[in-house]
PDB file of N, CA, C and O in Angstrom, chain B, residues numbered from 101:
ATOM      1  N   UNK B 101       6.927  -1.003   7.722  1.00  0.00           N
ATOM      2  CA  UNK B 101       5.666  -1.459   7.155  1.00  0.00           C
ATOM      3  C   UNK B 101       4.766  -0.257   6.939  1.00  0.00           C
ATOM      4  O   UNK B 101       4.843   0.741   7.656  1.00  0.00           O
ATOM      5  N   UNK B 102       3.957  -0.371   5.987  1.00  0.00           N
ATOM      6  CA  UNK B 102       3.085   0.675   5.403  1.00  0.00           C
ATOM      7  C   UNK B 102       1.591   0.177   5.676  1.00  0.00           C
ATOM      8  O   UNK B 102       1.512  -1.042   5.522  1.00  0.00           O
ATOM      9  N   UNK B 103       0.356   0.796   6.047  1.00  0.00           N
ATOM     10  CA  UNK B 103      -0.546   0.404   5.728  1.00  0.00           C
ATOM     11  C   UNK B 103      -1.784   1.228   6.031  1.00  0.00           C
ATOM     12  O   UNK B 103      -1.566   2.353   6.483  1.00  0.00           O
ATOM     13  N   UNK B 104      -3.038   0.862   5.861  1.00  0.00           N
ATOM     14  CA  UNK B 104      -4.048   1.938   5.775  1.00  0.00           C
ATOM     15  C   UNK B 104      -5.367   0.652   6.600  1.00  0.00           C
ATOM     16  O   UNK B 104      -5.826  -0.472   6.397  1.00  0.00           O
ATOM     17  N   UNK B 105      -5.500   2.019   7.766  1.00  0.00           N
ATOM     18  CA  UNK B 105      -6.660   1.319   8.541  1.00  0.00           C
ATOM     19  C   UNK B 105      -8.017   1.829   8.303  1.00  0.00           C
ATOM     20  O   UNK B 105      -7.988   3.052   8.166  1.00  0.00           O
ATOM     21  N   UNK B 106      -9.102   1.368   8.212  1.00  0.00           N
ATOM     22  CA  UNK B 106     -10.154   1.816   8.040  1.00  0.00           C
ATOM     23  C   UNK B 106     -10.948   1.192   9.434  1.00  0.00           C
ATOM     24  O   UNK B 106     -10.797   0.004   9.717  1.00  0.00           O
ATOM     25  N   UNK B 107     -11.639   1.918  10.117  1.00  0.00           N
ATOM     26  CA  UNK B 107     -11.746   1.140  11.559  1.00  0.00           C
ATOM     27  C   UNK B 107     -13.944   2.296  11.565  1.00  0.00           C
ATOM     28  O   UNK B 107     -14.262   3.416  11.966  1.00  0.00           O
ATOM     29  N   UNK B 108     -14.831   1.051  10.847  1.00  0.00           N
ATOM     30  CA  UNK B 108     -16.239   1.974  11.175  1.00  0.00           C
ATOM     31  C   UNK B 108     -16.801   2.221  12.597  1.00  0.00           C
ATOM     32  O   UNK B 108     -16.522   1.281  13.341  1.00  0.00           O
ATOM     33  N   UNK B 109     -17.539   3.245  13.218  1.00  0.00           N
ATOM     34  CA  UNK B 109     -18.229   3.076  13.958  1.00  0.00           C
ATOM     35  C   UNK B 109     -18.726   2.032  14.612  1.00  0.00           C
ATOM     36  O   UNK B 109     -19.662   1.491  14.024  1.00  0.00           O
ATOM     37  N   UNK B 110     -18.344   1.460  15.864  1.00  0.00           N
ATOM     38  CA  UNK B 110     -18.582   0.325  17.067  1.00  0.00           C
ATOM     39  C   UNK B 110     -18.473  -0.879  16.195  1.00  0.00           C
ATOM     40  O   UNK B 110     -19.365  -1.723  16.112  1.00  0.00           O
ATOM     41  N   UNK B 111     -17.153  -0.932  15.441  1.00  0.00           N
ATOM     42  CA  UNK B 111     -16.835  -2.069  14.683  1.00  0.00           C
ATOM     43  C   UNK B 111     -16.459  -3.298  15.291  1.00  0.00           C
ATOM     44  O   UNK B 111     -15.259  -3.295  15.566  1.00  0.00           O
ATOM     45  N   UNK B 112     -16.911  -4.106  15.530  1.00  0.00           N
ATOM     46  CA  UNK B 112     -16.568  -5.363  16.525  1.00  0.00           C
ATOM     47  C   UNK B 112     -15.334  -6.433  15.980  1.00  0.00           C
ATOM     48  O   UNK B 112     -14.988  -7.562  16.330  1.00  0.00           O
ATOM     49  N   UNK B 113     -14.901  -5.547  15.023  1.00  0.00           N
ATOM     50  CA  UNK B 113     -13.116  -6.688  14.786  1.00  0.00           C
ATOM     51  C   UNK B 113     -12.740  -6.074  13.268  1.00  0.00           C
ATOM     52  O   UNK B 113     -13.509  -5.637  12.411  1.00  0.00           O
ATOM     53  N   UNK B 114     -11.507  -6.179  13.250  1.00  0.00           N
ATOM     54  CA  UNK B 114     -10.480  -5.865  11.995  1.00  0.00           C
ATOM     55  C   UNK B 114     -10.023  -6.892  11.322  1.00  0.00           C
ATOM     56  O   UNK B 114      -9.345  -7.685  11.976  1.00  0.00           O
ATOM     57  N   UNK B 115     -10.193  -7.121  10.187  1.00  0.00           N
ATOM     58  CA  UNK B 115      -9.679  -7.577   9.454  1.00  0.00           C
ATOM     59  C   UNK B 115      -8.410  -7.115   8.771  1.00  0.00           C
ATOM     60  O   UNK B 115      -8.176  -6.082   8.145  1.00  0.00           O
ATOM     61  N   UNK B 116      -7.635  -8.189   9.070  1.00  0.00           N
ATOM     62  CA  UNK B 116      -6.114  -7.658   8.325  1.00  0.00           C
ATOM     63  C   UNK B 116      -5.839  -8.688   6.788  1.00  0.00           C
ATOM     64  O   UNK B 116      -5.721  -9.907   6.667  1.00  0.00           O
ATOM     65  N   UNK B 117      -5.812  -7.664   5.851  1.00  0.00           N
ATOM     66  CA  UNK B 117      -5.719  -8.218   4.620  1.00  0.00           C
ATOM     67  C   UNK B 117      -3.782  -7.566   4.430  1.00  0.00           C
ATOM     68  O   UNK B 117      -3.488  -6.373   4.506  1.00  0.00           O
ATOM     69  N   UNK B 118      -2.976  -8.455   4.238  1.00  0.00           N
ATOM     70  CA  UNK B 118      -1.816  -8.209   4.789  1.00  0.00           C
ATOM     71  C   UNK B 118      -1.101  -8.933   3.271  1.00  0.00           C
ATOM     72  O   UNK B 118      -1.284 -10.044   2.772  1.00  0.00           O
ATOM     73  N   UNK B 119      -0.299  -7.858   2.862  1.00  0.00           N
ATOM     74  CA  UNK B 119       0.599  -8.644   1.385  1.00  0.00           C
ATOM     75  C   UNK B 119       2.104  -9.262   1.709  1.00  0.00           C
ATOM     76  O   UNK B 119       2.586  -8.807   2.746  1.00  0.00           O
ATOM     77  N   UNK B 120       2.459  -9.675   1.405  1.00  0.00           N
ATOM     78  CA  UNK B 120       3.682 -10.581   1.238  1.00  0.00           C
ATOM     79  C   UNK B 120       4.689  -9.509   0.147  1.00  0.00           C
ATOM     80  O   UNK B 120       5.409 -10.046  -0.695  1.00  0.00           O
ATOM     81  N   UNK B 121       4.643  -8.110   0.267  1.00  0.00           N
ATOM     82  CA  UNK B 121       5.410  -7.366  -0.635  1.00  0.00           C
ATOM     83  C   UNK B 121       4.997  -6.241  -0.508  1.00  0.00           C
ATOM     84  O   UNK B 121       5.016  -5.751   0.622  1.00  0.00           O
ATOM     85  N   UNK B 122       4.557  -5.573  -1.483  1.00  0.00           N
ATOM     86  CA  UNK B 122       4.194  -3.613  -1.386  1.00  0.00           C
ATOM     87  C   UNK B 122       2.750  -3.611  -2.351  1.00  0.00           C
ATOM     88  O   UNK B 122       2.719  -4.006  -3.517  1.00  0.00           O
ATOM     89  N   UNK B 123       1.964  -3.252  -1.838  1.00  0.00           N
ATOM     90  CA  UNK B 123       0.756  -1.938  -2.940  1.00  0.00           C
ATOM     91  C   UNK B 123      -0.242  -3.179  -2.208  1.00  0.00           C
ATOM     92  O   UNK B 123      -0.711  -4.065  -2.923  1.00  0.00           O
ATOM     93  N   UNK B 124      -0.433  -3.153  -1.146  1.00  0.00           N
ATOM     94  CA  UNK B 124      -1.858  -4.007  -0.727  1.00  0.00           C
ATOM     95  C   UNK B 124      -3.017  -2.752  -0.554  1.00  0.00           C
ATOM     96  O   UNK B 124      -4.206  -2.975  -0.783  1.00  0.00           O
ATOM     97  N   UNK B 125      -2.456  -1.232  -0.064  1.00  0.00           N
ATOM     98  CA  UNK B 125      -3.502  -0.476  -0.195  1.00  0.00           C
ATOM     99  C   UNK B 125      -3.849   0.290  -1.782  1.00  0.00           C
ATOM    100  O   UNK B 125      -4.808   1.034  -1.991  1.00  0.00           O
ATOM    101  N   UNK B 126      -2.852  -0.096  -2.743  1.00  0.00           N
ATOM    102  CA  UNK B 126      -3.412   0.425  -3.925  1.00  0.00           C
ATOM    103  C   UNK B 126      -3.474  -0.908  -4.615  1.00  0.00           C
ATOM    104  O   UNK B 126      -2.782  -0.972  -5.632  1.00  0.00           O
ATOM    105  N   UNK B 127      -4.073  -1.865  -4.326  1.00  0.00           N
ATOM    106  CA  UNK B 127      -4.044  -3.344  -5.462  1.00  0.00           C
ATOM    107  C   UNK B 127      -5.795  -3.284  -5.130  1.00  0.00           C
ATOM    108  O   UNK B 127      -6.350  -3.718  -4.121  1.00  0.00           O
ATOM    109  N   UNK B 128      -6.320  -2.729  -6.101  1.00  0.00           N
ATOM    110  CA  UNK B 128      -7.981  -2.951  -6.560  1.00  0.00           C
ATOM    111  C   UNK B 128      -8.400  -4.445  -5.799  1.00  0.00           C
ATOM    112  O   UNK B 128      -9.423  -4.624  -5.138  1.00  0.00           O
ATOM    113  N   UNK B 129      -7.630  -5.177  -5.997  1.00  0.00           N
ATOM    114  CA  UNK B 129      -8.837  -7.068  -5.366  1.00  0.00           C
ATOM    115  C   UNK B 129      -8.725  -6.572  -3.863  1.00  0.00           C
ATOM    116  O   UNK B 129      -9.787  -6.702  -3.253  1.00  0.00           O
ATOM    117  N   UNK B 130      -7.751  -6.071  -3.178  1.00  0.00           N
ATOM    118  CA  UNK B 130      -8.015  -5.608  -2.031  1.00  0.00           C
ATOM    119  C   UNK B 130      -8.521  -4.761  -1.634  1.00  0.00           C
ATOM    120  O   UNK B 130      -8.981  -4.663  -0.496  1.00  0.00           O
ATOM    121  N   UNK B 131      -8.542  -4.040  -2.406  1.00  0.00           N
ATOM    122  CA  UNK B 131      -9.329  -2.995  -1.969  1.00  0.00           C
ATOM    123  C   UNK B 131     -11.149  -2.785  -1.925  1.00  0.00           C
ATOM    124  O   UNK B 131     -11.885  -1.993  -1.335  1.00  0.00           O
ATOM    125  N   UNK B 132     -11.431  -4.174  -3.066  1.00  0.00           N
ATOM    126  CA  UNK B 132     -12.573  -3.970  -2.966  1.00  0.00           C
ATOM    127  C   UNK B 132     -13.019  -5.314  -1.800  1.00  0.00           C
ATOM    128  O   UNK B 132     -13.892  -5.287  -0.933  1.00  0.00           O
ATOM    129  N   UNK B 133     -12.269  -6.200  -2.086  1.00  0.00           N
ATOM    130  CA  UNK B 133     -12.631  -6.910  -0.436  1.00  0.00           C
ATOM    131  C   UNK B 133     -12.865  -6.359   0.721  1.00  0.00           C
ATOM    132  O   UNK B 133     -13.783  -6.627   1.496  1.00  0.00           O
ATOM    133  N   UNK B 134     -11.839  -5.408   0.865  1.00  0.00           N
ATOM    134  CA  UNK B 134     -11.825  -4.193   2.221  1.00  0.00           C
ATOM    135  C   UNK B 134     -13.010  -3.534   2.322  1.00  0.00           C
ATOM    136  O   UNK B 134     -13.637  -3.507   3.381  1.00  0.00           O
ATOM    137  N   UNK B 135     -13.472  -2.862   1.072  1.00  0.00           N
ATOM    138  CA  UNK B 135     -15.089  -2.338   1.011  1.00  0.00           C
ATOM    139  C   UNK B 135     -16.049  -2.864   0.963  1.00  0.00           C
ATOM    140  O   UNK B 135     -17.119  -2.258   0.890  1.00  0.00           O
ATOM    141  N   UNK B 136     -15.934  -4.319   0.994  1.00  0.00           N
ATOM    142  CA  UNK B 136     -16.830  -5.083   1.822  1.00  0.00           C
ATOM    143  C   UNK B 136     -17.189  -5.163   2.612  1.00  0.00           C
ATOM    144  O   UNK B 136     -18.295  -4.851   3.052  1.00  0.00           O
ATOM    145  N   UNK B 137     -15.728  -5.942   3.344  1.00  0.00           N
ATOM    146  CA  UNK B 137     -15.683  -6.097   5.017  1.00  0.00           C
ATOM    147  C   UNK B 137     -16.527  -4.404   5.539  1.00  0.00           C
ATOM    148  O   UNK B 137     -17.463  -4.312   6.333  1.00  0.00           O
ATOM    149  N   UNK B 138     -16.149  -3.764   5.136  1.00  0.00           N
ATOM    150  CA  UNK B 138     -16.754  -2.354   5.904  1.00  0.00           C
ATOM    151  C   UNK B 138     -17.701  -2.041   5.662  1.00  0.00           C
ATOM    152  O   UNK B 138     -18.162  -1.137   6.360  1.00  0.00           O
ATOM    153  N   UNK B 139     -18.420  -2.511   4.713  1.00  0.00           N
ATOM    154  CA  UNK B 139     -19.879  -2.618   4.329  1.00  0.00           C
ATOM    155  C   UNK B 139     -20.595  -3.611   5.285  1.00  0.00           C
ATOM    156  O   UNK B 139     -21.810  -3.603   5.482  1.00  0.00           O
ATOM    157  N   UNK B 140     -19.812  -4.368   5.791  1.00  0.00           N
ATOM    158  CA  UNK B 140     -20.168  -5.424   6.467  1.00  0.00           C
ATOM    159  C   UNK B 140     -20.334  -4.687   8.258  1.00  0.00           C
ATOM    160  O   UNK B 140     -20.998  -5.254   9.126  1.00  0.00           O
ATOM    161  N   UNK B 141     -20.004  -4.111   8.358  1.00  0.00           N
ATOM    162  CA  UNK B 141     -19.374  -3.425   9.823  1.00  0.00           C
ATOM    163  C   UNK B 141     -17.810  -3.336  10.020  1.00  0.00           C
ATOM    164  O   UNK B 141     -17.402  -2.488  10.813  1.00  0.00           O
ATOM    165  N   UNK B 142     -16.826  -4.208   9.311  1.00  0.00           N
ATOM    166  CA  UNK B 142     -15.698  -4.516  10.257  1.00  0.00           C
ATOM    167  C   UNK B 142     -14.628  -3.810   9.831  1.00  0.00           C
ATOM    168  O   UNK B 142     -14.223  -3.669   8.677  1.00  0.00           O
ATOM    169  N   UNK B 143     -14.352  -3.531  10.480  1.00  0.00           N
ATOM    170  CA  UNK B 143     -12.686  -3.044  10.312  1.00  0.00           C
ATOM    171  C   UNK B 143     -11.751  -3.876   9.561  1.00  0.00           C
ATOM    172  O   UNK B 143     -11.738  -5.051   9.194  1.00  0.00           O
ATOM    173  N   UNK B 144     -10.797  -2.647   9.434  1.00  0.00           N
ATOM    174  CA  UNK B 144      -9.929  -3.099   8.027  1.00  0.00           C
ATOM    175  C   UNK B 144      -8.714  -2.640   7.902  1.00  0.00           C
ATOM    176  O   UNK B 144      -8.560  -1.432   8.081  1.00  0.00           O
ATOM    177  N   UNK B 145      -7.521  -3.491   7.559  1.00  0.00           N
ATOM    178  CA  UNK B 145      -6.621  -3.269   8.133  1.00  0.00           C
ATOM    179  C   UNK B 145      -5.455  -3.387   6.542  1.00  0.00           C
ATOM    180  O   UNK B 145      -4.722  -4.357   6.732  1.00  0.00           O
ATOM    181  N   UNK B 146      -5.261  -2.992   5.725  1.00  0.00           N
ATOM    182  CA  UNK B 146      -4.373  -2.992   4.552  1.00  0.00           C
ATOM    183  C   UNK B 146      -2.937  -2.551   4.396  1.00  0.00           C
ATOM    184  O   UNK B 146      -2.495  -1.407   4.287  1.00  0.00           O
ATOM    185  N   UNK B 147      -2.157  -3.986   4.410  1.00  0.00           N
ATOM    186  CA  UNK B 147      -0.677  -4.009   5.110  1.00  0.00           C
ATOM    187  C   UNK B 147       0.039  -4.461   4.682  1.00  0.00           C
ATOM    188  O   UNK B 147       0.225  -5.677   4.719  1.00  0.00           O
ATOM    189  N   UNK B 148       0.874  -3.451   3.973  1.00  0.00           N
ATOM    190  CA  UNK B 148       2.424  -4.082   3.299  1.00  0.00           C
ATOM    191  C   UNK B 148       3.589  -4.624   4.448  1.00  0.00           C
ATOM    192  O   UNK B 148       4.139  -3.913   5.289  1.00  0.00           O
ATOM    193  N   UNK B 149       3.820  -6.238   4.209  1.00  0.00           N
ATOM    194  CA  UNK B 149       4.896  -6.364   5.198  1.00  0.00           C
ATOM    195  C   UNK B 149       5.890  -6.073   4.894  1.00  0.00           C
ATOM    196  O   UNK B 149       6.577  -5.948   5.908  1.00  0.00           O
ATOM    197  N   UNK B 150       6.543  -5.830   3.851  1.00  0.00           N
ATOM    198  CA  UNK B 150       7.726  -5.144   3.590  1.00  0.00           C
ATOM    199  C   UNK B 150       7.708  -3.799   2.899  1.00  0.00           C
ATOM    200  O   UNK B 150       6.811  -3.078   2.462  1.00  0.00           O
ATOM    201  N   UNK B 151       9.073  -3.722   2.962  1.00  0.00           N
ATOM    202  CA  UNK B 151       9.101  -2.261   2.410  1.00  0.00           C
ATOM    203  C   UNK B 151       9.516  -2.468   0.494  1.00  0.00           C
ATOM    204  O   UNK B 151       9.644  -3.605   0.041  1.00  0.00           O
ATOM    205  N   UNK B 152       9.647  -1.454  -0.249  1.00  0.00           N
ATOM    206  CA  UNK B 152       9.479  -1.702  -1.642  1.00  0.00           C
ATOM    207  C   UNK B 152      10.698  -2.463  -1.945  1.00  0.00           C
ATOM    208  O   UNK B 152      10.599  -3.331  -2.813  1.00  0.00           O
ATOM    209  N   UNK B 153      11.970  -2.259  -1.302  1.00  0.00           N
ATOM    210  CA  UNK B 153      13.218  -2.780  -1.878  1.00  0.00           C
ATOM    211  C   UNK B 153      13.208  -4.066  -0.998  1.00  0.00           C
ATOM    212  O   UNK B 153      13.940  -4.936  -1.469  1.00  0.00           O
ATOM    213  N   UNK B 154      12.454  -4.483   0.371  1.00  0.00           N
ATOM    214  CA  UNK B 154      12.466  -5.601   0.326  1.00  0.00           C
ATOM    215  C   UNK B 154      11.144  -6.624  -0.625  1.00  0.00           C
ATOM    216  O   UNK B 154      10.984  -7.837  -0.758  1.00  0.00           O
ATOM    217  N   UNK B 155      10.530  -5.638  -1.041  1.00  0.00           N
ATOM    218  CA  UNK B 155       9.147  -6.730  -1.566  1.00  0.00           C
ATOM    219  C   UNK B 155      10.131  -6.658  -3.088  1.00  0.00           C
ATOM    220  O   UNK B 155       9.322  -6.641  -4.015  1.00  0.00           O
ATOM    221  N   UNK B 156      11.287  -6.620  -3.524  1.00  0.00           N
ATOM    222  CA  UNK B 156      11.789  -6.651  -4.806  1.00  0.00           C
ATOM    223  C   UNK B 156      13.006  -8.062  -4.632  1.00  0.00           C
ATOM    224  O   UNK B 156      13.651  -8.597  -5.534  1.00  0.00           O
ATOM    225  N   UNK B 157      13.005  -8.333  -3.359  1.00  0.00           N
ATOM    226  CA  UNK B 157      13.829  -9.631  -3.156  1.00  0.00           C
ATOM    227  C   UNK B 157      12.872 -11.321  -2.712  1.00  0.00           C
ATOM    228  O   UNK B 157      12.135 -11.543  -1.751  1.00  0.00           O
ATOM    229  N   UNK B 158      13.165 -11.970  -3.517  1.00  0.00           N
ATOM    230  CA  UNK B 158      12.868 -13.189  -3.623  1.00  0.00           C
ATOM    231  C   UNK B 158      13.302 -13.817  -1.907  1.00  0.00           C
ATOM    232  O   UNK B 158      12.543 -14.577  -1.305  1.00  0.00           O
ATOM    233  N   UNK B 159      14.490 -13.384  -1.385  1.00  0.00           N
ATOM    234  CA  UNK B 159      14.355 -14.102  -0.015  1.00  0.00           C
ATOM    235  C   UNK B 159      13.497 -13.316   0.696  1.00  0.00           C
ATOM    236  O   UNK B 159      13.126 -14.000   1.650  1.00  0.00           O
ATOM    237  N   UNK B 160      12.853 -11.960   0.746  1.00  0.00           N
ATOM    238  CA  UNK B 160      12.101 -11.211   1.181  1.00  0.00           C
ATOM    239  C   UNK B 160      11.412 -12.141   1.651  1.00  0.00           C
ATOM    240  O   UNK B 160      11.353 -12.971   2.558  1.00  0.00           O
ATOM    241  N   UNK B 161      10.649 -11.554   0.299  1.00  0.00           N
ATOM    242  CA  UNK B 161       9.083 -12.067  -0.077  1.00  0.00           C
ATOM    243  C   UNK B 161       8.779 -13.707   0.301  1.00  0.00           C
ATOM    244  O   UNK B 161       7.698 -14.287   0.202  1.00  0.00           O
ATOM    245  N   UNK B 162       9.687 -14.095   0.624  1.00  0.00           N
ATOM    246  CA  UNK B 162       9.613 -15.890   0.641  1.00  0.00           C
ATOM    247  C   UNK B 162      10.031 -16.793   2.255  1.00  0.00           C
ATOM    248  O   UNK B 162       9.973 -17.983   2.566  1.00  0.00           O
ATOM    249  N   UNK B 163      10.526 -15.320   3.138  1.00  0.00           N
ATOM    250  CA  UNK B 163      11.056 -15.449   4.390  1.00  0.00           C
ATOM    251  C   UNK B 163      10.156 -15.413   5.257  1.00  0.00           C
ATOM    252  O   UNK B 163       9.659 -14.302   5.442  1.00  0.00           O
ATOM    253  N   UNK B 164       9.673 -16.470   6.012  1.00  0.00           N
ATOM    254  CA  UNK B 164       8.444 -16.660   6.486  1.00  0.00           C
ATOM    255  C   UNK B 164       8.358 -16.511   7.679  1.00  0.00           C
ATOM    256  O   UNK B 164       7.188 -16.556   8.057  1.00  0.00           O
ATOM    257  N   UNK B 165       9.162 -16.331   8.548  1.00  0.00           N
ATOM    258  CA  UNK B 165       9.740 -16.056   9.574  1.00  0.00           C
ATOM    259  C   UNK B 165       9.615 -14.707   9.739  1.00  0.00           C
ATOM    260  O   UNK B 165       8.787 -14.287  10.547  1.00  0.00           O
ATOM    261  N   UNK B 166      10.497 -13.734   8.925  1.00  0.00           N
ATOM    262  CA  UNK B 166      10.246 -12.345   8.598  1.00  0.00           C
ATOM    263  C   UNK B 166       8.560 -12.048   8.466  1.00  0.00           C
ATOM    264  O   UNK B 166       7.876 -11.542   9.356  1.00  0.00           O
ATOM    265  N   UNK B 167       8.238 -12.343   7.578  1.00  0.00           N
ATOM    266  CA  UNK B 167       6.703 -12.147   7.131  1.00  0.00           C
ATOM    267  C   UNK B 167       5.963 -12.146   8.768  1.00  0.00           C
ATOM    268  O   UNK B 167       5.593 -11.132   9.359  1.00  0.00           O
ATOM    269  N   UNK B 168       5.875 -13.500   9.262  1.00  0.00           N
ATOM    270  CA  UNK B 168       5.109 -13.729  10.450  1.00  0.00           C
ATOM    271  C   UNK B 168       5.502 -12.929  11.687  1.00  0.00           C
ATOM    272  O   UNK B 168       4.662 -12.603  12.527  1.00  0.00           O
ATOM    273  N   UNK B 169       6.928 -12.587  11.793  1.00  0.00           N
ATOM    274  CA  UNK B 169       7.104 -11.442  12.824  1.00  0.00           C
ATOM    275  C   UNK B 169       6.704  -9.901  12.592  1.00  0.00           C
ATOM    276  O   UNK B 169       6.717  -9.030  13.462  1.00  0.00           O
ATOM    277  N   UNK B 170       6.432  -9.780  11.564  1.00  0.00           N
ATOM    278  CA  UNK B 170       5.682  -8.336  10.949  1.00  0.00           C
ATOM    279  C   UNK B 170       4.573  -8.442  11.333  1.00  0.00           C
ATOM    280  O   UNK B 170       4.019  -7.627  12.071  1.00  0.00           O
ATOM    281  N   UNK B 171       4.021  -9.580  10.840  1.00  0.00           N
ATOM    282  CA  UNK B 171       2.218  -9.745  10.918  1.00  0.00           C
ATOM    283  C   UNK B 171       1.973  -9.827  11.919  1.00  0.00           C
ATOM    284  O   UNK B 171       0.762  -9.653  12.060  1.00  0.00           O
ATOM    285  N   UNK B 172       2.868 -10.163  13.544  1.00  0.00           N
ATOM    286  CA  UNK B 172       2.411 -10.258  14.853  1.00  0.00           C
ATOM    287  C   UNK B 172       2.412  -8.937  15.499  1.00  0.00           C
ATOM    288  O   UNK B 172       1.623  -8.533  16.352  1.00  0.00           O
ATOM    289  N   UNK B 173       3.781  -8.094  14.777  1.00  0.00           N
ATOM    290  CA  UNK B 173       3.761  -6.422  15.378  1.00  0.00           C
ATOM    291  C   UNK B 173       2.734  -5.687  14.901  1.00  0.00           C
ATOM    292  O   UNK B 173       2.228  -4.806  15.597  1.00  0.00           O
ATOM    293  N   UNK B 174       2.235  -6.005  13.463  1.00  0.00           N
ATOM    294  CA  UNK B 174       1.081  -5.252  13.568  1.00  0.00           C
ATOM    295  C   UNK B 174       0.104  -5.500  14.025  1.00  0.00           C
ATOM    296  O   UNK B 174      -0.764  -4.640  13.877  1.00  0.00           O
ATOM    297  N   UNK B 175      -0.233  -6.616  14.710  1.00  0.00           N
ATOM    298  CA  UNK B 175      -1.588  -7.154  15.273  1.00  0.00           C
ATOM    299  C   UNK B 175      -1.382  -6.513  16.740  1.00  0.00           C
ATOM    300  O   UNK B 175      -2.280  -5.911  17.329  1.00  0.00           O
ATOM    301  N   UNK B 176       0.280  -6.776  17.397  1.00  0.00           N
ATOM    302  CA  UNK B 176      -0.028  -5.837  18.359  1.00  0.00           C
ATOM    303  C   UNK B 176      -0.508  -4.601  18.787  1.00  0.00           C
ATOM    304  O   UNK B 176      -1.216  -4.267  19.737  1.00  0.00           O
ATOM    305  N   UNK B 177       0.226  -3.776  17.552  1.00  0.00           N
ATOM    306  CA  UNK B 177       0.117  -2.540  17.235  1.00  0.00           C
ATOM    307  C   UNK B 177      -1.729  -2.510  17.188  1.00  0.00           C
ATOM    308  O   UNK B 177      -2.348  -1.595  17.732  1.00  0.00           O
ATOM    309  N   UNK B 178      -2.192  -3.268  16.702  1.00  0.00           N
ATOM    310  CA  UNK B 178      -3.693  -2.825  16.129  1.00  0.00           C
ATOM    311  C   UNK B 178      -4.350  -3.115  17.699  1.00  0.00           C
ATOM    312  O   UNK B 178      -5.353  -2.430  17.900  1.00  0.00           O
ATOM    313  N   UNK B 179      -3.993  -3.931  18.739  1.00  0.00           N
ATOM    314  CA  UNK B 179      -4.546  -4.391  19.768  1.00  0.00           C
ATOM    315  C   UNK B 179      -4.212  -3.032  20.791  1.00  0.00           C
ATOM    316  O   UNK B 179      -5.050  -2.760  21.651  1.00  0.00           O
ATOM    317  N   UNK B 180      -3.271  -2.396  20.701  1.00  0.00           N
ATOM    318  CA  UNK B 180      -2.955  -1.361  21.913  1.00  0.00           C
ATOM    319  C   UNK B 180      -3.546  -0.262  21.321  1.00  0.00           C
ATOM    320  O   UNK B 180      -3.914   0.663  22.045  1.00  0.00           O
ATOM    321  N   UNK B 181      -3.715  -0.204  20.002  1.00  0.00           N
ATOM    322  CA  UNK B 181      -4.836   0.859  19.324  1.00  0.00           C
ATOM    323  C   UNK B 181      -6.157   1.388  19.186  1.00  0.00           C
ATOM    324  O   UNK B 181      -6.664   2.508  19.257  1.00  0.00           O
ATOM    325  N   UNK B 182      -6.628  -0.001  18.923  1.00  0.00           N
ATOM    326  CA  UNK B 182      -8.031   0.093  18.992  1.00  0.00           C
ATOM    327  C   UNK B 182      -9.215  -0.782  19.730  1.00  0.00           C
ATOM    328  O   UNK B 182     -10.445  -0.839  19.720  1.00  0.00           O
ATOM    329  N   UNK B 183      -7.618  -1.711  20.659  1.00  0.00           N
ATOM    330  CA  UNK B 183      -8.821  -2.777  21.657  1.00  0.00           C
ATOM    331  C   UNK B 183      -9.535  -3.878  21.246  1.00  0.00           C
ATOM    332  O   UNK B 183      -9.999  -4.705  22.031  1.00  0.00           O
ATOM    333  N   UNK B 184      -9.678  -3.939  19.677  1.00  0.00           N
ATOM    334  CA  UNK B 184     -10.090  -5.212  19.251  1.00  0.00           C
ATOM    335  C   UNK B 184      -9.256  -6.408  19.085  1.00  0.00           C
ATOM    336  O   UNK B 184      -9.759  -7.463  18.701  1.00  0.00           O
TER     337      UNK B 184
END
């Protein structure tokens, strides 16, 4: 998994804007949501769950099981990181 954290000063929670494929940190609607949230105070979390040759397969992208065990490692990952 690929992704780009943006975490402001005494930010009190992250938001994970998380794609179902590849380019969630270069896809503009996310990105300007993200510069919200951080306009807002919060942290920000922009996360491809797969990698490019799996976001190019239809059982990938559609395996929900897969998807949701990604989205829990990175939440761990973000919890032993930054405590929020």
């Amino acid at each position: 998994m690929t992704g780009f954290l943006a975490l402001p000063p005494r930010a009190p929670a992250v938001v994970v804007l998380a794609h179902a494929g590849t380019g969630a940190a270069r896809d503009p609607r996310y990105r300007r949501v993200a510069a919200a949230l951080r306009r807002a105070g919060l942290g920000t979390l922009l996360l491809d769950l797969l990698t490019e040759d799996e976001g190019r397969s239809p059982h990938c992208v559609f395996d929900v099981t897969l998807l949701a065990r990604r989205l829990r490692a990175a939440t761990d990952w973000l919890r032993r990181e930054t405590g929020l």
